[in-house]
C-alpha distance (Angstrom), angle and dihedral (degrees) to the residues before:
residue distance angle dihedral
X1 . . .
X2 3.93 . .
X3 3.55 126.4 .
X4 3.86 93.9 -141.3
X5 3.88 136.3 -20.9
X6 3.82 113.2 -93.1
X7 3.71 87.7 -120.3
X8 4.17 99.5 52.8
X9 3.24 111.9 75.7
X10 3.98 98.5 -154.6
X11 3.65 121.1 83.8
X12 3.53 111.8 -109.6
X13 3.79 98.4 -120.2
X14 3.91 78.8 60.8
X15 4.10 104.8 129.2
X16 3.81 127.4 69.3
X17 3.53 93.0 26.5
X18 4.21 95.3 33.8
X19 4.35 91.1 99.8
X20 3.72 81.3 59.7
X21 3.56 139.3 75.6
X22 4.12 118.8 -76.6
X23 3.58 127.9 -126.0
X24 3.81 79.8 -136.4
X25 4.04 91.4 68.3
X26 4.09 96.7 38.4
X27 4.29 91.2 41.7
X28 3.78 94.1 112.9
X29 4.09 98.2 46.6
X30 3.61 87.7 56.6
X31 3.50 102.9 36.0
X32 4.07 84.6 55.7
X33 4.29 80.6 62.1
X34 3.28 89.1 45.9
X35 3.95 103.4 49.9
X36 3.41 93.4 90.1
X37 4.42 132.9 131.4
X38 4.14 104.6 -72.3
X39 3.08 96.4 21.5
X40 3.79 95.4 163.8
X41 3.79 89.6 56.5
X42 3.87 89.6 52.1
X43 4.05 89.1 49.6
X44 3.84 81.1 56.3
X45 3.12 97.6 52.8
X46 3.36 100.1 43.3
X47 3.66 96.1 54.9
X48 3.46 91.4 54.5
X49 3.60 94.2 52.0
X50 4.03 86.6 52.8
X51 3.72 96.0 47.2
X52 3.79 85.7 47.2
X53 3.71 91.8 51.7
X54 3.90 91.5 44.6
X55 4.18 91.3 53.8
X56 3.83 88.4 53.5
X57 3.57 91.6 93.1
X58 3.87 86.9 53.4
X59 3.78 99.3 -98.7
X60 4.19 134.7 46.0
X61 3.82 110.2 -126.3
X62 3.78 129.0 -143.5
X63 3.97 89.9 -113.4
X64 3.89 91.9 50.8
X65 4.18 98.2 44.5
X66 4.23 76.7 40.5
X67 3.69 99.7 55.6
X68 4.61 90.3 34.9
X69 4.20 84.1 61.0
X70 3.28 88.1 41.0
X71 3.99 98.3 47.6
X72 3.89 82.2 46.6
X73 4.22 91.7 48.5
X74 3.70 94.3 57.0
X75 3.93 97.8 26.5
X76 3.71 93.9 66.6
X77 3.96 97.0 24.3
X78 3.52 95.8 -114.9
X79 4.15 98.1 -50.0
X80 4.23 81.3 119.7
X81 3.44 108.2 57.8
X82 4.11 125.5 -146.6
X83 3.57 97.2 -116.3
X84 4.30 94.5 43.3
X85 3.99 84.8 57.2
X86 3.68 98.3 46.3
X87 3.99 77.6 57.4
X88 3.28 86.9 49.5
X89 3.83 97.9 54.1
X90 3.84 91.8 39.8
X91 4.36 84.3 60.0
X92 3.88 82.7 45.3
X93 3.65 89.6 61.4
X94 3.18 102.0 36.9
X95 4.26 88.5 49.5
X96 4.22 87.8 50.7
X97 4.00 89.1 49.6
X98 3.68 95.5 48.8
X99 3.85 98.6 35.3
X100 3.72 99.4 22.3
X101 4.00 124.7 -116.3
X102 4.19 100.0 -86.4
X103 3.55 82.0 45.0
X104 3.78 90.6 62.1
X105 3.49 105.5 37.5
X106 3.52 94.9 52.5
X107 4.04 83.4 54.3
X108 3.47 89.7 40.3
X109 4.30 88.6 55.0
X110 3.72 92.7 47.8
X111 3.69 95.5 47.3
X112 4.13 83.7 52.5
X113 3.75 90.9 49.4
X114 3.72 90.7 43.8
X115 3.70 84.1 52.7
X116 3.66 95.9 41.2
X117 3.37 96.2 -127.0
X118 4.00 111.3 99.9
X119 3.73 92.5 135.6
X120 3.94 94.0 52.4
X121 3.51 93.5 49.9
X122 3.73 103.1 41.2
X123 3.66 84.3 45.8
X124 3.97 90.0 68.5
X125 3.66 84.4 39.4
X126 3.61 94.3 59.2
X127 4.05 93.2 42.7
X128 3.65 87.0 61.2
X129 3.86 96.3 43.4
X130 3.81 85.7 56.8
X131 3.72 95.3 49.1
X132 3.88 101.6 90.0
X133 4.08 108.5 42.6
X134 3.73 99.0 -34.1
X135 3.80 130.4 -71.2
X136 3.73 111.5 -31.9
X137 4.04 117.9 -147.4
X138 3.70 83.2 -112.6
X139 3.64 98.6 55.7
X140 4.13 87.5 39.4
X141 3.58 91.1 60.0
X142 3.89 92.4 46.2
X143 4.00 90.1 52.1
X144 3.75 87.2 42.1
X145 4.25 81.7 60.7
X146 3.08 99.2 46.9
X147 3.53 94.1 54.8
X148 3.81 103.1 47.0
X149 3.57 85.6 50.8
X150 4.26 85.5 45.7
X151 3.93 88.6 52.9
X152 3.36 92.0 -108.2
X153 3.97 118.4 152.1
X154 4.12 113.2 -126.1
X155 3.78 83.3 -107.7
X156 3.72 94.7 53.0
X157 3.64 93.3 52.4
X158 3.81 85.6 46.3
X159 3.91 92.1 50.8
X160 4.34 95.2 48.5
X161 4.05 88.1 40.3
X162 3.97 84.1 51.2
X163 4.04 93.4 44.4
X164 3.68 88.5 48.9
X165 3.83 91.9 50.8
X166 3.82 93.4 45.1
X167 4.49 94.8 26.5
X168 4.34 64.8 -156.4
X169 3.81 85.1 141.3
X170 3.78 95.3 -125.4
């Protein structure tokens, strides 16, 4: 499935978040936090922490698996191709059925810790939770998770759900 028709110049997540700030116009700050050693494992972690925060309202909608290829598209400038994440998310949801969603995301956290790179990941996480009407208690609690199991502090996951909100930079 597309992101957006050649001829449209609006991403096709564009919507509830479009009187904020795109991922398009803050790609290169986060990209710099995300240039890091294993970077492919940290992509995969990272979209498995967003698809995990998208299901926490009991279902993953076209605008949120939309806007995690897209975060992925621009994030690593094309290395990750569209149709290897939508692999990606289809092994994410087959992981969460099998092992079951808390399950995940507390593998998901450790695997960012082990990586050292809980904030980068949950801050994908936390763009995609926002993508359909804001961050829903559900999908808080499920980036809060993630998180604690990253070795993030409350107030870190609190600072990278607020930068994804904002995409202020601080």
């Amino acid at each position: 499935m597309p992101f957006s028709d050649p001829e449209t110049p609006e991403p096709a997540y564009a919507g509830p978040m479009s009187n904020k700030l795109s991922l398009e116009q803050h790609a290169a700050e986060i990209r710099k936090s995300l240039n890091i050693p294993r970077q492919s494992d940290v992509f995969k972690a990272a979209v498995e922490a967003g698809y995990l925060a998208a299901l926490a309202d009991g279902n993953v909608e076209d605008q949120e698996r939309a806007v995690l290829v897209r975060a992925v598209e621009l994030l690593s400038e094309g290395v990750v191709l569209e149709w290897e994440t939508s692999s990606l998310l289809d092994d994410c949801e087959a992981l969460a059925k099998k092992e079951g969603a808390d399950t995940r995301a507390k593998a998901v956290g450790a695997r960012l810790k082990e990586l050292e790179q809980g904030e980068a990941g949950l801050l994908v996480a936390a763009f995609v939770a926002r993508a359909s009407d804001g961050i829903a208690k559900s999908e808080s609690e499920v980036l809060k998770a993630i998180g604690k199991s990253a070795g993030l502090t409350a107030d870190q996951v609190k600072s990278v759900v607020k930068r994804a909100t904002n995409l202020d930079g601080g």
